[in-house]
N, C-alpha and C positions, 0 to 999 in steps of 0.2 A: 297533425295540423300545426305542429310546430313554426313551420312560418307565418301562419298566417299570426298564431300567440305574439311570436314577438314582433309582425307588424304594428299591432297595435299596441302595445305593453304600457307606449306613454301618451297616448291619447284616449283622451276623457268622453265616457260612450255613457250616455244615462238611459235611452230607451232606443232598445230594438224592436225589431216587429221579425219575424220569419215566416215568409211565404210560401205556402205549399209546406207546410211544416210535416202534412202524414201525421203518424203515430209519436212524430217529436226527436225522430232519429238525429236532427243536426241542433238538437237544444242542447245536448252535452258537448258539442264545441262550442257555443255559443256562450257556455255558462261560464267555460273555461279559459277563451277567450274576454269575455267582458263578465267580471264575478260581480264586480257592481252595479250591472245593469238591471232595469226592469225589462222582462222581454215577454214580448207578447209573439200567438203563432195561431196564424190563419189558414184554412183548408177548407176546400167543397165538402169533403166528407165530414159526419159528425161520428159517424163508425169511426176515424182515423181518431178523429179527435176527443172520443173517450177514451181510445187507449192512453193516448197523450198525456191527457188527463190525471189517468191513474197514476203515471211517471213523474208527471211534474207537478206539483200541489202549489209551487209559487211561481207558476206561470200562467197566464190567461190564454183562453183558447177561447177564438172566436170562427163562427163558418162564413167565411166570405170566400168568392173566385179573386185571380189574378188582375183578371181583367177590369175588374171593381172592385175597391179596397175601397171600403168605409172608414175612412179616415180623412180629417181635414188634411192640408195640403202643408207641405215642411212639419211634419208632427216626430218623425224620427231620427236620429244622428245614425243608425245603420238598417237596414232592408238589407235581408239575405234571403235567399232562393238557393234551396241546394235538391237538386236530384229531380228539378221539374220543370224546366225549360220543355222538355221534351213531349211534358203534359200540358200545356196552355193550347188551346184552341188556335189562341191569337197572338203570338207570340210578342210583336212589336208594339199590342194594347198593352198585353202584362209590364210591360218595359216599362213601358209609358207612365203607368200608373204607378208602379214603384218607384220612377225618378223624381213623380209629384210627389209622396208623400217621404220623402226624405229629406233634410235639411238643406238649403244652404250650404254648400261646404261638406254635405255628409255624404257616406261612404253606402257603396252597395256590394253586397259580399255573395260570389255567385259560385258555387261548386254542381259542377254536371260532367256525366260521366261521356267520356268521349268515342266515337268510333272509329279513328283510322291511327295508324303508329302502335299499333298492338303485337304480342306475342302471339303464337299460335295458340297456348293456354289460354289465352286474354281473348284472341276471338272467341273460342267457346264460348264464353261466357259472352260474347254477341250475343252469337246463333240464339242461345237458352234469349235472351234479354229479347230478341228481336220476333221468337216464337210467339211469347207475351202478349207483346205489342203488338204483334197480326191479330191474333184472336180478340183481344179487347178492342181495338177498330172495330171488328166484325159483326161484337158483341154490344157496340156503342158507346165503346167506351175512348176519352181521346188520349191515345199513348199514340207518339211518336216514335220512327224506327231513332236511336242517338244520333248524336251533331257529330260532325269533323269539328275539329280544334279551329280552323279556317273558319269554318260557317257560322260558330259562338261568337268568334271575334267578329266577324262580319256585321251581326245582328247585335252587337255593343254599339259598334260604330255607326249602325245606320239609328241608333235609339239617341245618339249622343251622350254615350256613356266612357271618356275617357279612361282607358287602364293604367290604373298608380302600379300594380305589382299584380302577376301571378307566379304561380308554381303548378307542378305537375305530382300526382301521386302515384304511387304503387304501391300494392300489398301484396307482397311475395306471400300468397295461400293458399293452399288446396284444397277448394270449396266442398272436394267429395273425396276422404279420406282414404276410403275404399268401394265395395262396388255393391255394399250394402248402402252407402250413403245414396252414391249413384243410380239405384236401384228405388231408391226414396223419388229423387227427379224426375228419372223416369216415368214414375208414376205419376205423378202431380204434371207432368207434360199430357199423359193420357187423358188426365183427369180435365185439365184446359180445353186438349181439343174434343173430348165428348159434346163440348158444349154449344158447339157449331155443327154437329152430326146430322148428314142430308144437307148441307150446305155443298157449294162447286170447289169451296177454300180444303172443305176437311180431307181432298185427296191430293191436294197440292202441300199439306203441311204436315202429313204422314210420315212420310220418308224423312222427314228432318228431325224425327223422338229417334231413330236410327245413326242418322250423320251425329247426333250429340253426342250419343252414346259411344260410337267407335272413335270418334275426336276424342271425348275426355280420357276414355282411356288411355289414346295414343300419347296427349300433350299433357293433360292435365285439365282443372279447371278453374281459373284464377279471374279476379275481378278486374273487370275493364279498368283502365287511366282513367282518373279523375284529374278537371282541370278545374284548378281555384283562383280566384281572381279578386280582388280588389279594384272597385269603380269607385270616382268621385264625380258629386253632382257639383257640377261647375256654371 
């Protein structure tokens, strides 16, 4: 995340907020990025958010949705959302609601993983992402299949979120080292779709713990692009 580091290097950031924060995975860029900020991180789960918790001791961890941030209105110089676009219900509310409570002049910092312009290893790593995301639908839970790089931009611009700067990432990795790793996935794909067993879906999504496994082999299994972005609320 080195570009996004030195976008900000000389701009003075006192309070963030991070939406959809999970177990706090994008607080170590956050921390890295703005070391002197106060940063606060909001999530439905309170499961996610005692792991968070346990990680971060000088951060606040509050449970609110996307769609409703309990926050007054211009309270923070940055809102970042990373890795959950795809989880909002309502996509163009969550927008909404994090352009009101960011400053005047403040920045909105969005990282989510993309679907289209991938490697064959990188689809993989769909297919597993996108297995997920069917069964938690199923299960009631709201996961999105991922965005095109097009349809993120699209859904900035219809929120009125002008783009100051993005970049695009990779990590050149091979998620399953070998086929004991592989074999770990496997499992835990099994173990997803038990959970739908006697449903019309659990033989429509059978054949795909198969497609993954002769894919990975074949290409590998590496993490989808990640697209990063810089917004300003104008």
């Amino acid at each position: 995340m080195e570009p996004l580091i030195n976008y900000f290097k000389d701009i003075e950031i006192h309070h963030v907020l991070d939406v959809g924060t999970g177990g706090g995975g994008f607080i170590h860029v956050l921390k890295k990025t703005f070391p002197e900020a106060v940063i606060t991180g909001v999530d439905p789960s309170e499961e996610a958010l005692e792991a968070a918790r346990n990680h971060f001791q000088d951060v606040t961890f509050r449970q609110m949705v996307a769609e409703k941030l309990d926050f007054e209105d211009d309270s923070f110089d940055v809102v970042s959302i990373s890795m959950a676009l795809h989880h909002l219900s309502k996509v163009q509310k969550g927008l909404k609601e994090i352009r009101r409570v960011v400053k005047p002049d403040g920045y909105i910092v969005v990282n989510e993983v993309i679907s289209d312009g991938l490697t064959p290893a990188q689809e993989v790593h769909k297919l597993y992402h996108h297995f997920r995301s069917h069964i938690d639908r199923l299960m009631g839970r709201y996961h999105r299949k991922t965005f095109t790089k097009d349809a993120i931009l699209q859904m900035l611009k219809v929120a009125e979120l002008p783009v100051q700067f993005f970049f695009e990432q990779r990590r050149n990795v091979n998620l399953v080292e070998d086929e004991a790793e592989l074999d770990l996935r496997i499992e835990k794909m099994k173990s997803m779709l038990e959970q739908i067993k006697g449903s019309a879906e659990y033989d429509v999504l059978q054949p795909q713990i198969e497609e993954f496994r002769s894919k990975a082999l074949k290409y590998g299994f590496q993490p989808a692009t990640n697209l990063i972005l810089v917004l300003r609320k104008k």
